[in-house]
C-alpha positions as CSV (number, residue, x, y, z in Angstrom):
1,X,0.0,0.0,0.0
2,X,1.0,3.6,-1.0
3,X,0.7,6.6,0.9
4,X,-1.3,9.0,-0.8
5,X,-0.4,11.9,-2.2
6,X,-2.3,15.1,-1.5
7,X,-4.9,15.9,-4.5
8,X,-4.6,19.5,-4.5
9,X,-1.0,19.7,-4.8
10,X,1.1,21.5,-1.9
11,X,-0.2,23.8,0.7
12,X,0.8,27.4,0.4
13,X,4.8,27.3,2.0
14,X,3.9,30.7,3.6
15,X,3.6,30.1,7.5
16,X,0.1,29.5,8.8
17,X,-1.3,32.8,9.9
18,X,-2.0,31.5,13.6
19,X,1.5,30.0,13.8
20,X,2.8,31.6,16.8
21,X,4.9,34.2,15.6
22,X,7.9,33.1,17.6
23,X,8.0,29.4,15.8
24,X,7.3,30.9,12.3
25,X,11.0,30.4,11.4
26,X,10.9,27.0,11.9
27,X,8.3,26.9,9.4
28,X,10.1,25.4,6.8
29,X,8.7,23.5,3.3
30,X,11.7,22.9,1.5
31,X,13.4,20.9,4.3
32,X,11.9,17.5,5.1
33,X,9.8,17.5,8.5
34,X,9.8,14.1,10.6
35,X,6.3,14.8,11.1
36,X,5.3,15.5,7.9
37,X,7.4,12.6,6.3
38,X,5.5,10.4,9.0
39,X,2.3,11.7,8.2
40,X,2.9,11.2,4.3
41,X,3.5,6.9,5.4
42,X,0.2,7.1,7.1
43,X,-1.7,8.5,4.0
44,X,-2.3,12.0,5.3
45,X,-2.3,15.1,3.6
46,X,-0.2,17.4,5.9
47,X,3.1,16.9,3.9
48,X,4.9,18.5,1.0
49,X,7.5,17.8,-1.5
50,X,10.1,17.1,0.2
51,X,8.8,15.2,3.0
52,X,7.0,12.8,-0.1
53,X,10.8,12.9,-1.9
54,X,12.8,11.5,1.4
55,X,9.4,9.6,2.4
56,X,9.5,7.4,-0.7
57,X,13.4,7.5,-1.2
58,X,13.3,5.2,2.6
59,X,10.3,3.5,1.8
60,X,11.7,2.3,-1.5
61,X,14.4,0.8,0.5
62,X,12.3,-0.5,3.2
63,X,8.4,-0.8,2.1
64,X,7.7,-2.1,5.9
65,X,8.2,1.9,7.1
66,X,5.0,2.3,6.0
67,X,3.5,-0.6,7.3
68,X,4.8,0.8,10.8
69,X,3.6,4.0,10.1
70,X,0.2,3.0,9.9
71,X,0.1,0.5,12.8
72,X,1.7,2.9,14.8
73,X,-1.8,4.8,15.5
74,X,-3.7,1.3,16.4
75,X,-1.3,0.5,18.6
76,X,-1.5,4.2,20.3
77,X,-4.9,3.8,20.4
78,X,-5.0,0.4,21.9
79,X,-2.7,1.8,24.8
80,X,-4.9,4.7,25.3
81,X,-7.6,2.5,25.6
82,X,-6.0,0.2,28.1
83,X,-4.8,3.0,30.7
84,X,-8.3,4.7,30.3
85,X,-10.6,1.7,30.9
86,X,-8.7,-1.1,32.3
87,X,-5.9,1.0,34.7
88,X,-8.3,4.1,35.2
89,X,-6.1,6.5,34.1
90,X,-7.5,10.0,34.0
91,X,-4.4,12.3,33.0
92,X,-2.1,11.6,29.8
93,X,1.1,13.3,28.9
94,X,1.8,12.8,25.3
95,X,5.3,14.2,24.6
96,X,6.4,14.2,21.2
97,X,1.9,13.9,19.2
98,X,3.1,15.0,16.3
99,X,0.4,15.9,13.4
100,X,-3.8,15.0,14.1
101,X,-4.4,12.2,13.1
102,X,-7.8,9.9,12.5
103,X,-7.7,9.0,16.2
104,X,-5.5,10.9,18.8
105,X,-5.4,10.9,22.1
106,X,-7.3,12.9,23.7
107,X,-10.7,11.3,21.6
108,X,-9.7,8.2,22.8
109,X,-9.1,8.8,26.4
110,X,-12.2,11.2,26.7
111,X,-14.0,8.5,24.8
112,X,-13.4,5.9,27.2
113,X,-13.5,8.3,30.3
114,X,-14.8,12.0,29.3
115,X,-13.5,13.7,32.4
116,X,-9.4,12.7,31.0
117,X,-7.4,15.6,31.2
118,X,-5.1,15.3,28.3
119,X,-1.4,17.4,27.3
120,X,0.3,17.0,24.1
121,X,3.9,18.2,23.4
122,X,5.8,18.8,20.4
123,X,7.7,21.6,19.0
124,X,7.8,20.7,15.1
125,X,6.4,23.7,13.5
126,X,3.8,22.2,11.2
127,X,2.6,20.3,14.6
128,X,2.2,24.0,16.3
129,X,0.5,24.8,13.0
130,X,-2.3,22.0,13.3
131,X,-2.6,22.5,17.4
132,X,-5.9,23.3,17.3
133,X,-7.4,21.9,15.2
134,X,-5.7,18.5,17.4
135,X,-7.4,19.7,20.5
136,X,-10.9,19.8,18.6
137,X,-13.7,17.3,20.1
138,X,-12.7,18.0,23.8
139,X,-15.7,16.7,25.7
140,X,-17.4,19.1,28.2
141,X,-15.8,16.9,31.2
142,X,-12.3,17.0,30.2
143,X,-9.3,19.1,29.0
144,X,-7.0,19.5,26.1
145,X,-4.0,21.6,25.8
146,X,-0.8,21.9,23.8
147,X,2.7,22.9,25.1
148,X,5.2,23.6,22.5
149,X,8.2,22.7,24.4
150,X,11.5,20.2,23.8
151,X,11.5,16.7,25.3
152,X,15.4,17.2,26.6
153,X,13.7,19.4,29.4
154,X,11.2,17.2,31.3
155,X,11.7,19.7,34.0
156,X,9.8,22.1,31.9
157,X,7.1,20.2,30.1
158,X,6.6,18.8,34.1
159,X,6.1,21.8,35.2
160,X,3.7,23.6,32.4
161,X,2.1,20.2,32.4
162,X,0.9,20.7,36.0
163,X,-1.3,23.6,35.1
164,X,-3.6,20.9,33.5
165,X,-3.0,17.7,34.6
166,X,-3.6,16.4,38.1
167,X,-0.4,15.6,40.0
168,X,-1.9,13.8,42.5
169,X,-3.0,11.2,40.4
170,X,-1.3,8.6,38.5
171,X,-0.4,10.2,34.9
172,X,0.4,8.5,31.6
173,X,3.8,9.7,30.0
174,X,4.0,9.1,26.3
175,X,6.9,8.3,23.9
176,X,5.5,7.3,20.5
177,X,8.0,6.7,18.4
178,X,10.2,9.9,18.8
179,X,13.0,9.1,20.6
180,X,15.0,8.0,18.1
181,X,15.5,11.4,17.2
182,X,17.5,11.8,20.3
183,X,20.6,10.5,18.9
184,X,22.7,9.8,22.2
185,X,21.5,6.9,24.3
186,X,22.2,7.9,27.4
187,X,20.2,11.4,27.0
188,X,17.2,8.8,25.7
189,X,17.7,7.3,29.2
190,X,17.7,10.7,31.1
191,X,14.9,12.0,29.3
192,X,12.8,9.1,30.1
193,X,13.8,8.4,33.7
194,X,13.4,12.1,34.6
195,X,10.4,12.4,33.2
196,X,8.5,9.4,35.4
197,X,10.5,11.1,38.2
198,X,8.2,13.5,38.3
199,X,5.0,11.9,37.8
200,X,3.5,9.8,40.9
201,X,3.6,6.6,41.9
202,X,1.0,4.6,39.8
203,X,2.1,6.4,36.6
204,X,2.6,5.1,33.4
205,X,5.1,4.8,30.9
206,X,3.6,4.2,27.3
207,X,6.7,3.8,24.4
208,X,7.4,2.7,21.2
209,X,10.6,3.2,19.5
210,X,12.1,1.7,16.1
211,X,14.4,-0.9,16.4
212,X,17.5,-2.5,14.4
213,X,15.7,-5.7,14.0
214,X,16.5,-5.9,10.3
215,X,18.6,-5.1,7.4
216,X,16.7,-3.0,5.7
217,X,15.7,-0.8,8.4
218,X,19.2,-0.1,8.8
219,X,19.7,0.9,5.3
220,X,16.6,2.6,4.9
221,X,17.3,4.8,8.3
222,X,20.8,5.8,6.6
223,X,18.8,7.0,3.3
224,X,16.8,9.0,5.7
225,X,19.5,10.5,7.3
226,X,21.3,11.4,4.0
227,X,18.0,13.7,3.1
228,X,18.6,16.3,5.1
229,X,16.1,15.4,7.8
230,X,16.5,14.9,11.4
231,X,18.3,11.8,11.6
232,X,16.6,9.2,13.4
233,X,18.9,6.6,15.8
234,X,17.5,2.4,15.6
235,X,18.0,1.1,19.1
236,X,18.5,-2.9,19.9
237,X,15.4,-4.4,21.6
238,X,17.6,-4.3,25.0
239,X,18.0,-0.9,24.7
240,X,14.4,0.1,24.2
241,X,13.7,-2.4,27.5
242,X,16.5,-1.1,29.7
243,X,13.9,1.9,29.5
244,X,11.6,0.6,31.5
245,X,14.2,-0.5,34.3
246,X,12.4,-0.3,37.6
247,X,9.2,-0.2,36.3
248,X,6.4,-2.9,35.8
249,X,5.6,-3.8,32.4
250,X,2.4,-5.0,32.2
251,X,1.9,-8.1,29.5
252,X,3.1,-8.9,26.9
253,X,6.1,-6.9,28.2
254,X,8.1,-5.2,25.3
255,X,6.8,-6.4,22.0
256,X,6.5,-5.5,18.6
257,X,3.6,-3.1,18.5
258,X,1.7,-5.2,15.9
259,X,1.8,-8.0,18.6
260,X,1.2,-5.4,21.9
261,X,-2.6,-6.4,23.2
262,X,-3.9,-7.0,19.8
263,X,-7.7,-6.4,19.0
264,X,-9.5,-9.8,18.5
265,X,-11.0,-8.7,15.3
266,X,-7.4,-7.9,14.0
267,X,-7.0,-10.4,11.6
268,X,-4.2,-10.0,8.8
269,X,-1.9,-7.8,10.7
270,X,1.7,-8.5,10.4
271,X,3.4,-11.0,13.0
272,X,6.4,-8.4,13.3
273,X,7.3,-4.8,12.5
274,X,10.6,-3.7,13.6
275,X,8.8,-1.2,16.0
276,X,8.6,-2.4,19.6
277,X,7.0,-0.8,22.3
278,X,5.4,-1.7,26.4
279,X,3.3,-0.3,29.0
280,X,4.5,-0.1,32.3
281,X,3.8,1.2,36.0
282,X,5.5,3.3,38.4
283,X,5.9,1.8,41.7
């Protein structure tokens, strides 16, 4: 399957007019955007030339990107759906949303529980662009906000974050499939463990990251870096579980994400994608 390609030809590369003006320089269409790229994989419309060019370069190399791209958001939503029904979580931290897409997190958790206080974080300027209409459907019960704000300063996105979420309650941190754009391990391992420092006991880590699990992944991942885009770094499966140290994963443990809880009316997916992600509780 292809993604597809917008109808109407490319957006206008001017900056949205209710981009902040602060993050209008970043606003950039002849550069490749991870975000965009990502949402060009999923079939979305929110991309432009050059994200399509570098999107099909890798996915010419490695057809399965796309395939991960577009289980990535069942898989979000199956985690969502878990924490909101079966582990009554009411407040969720998703650092790193990138673009709207058919199902997002706050629709989900509000769905399930419409008094879910909900706080997404990125700072990728088409994401600021598309803020709010991301935060649209907000039920009456529950809250929505958006920080734009870096994921090397949990301190920071802790500390706006508490103007909406509920600290004294357990809290969902989310990494979907963005820290492999922090390209030194041991920051990954910072970021992560300082951020569920500051979230209570009873809090949740959600993550997904891409692994090294094949050849082609590797190659592909090169090709990606080679465009001009933020490169993105392929961690080993033990990497992506030494993550979770002192935490409780909750089954199946660290899987790949096809495989993570799977909906029994799933049939067809694919046994492995070389994405692998876990759920797991705070002590």
């Amino acid at each position: 399957m292809s993604p597809a390609k917008s109808p109407s030809g490319d957006p206008a590369a001017n900056p949205p007019p209710h981009l902040p003006r602060y993050a209008r320089e970043r606003f950039r269409t002849d550069i490749p955007s991870p975000a965009r790229t990502w949402n060009y994989w999923m079939g979305g419309q929110d991309n432009y030339e050059a994200d399509r060019a570098v999107g099909d370069s890798t996915a010419a190399i490695n057809p399965e990107v796309i395939t991960l791209a577009q289980e990535s958001r069942p898989f979000l939503v199956r985690v969502v759906r878990y924490l909101a029904v079966e582990e009554k979580i009411r407040n969720f931290l998703d650092i790193g949303a990138g673009l709207p897409a058919a199902s997002n997190t706050h629709q989900i958790a509000q769905g399930a529980a419409p008094d879910a206080r909900v706080v997404y974080v990125d700072n990728d300027a088409t994401a600021l662009a598309r803020a709010r209409e991301l935060m649209r459907g907000t039920t009456p019960e529950g809250v929505t906000d958006y920080l734009d704000a870096d994921y090397h300063d949990p301190r920071q996105i802790l500390e706006q974050a508490a103007n909406v979420l509920n600290f004294d309650q357990p809290i969902a941190v989310m990494f979907m499939g963005v820290l492999g754009f922090c390209p030194e391990y041991g920051t990954v391992r910072r970021i992560a463990a300082d951020t569920m420092a500051g979230v209570p006991s009873g809090s949740f880590l959600a993550l997904w990251d891409c692994t090294d699990t094949s050849d082609a992944a590797r190659r592909s991942t090169q090709q990606y870096a080679d465009s001009g885009t933020a490169p993105y770094v392929l961690r080993s499966v033990e990497q992506l579980d030494a993550l979770f140290d002192g935490l409780d994963k909750v089954e199946p443990g660290l899987a790949s994400i096809t495989q993570w809880r799977p909906d029994q009316d799933q049939d067809g997916l694919p046994e492995h994608v070389n994405g692998y992600g876990a759920v797991a509780r705070k002590p």
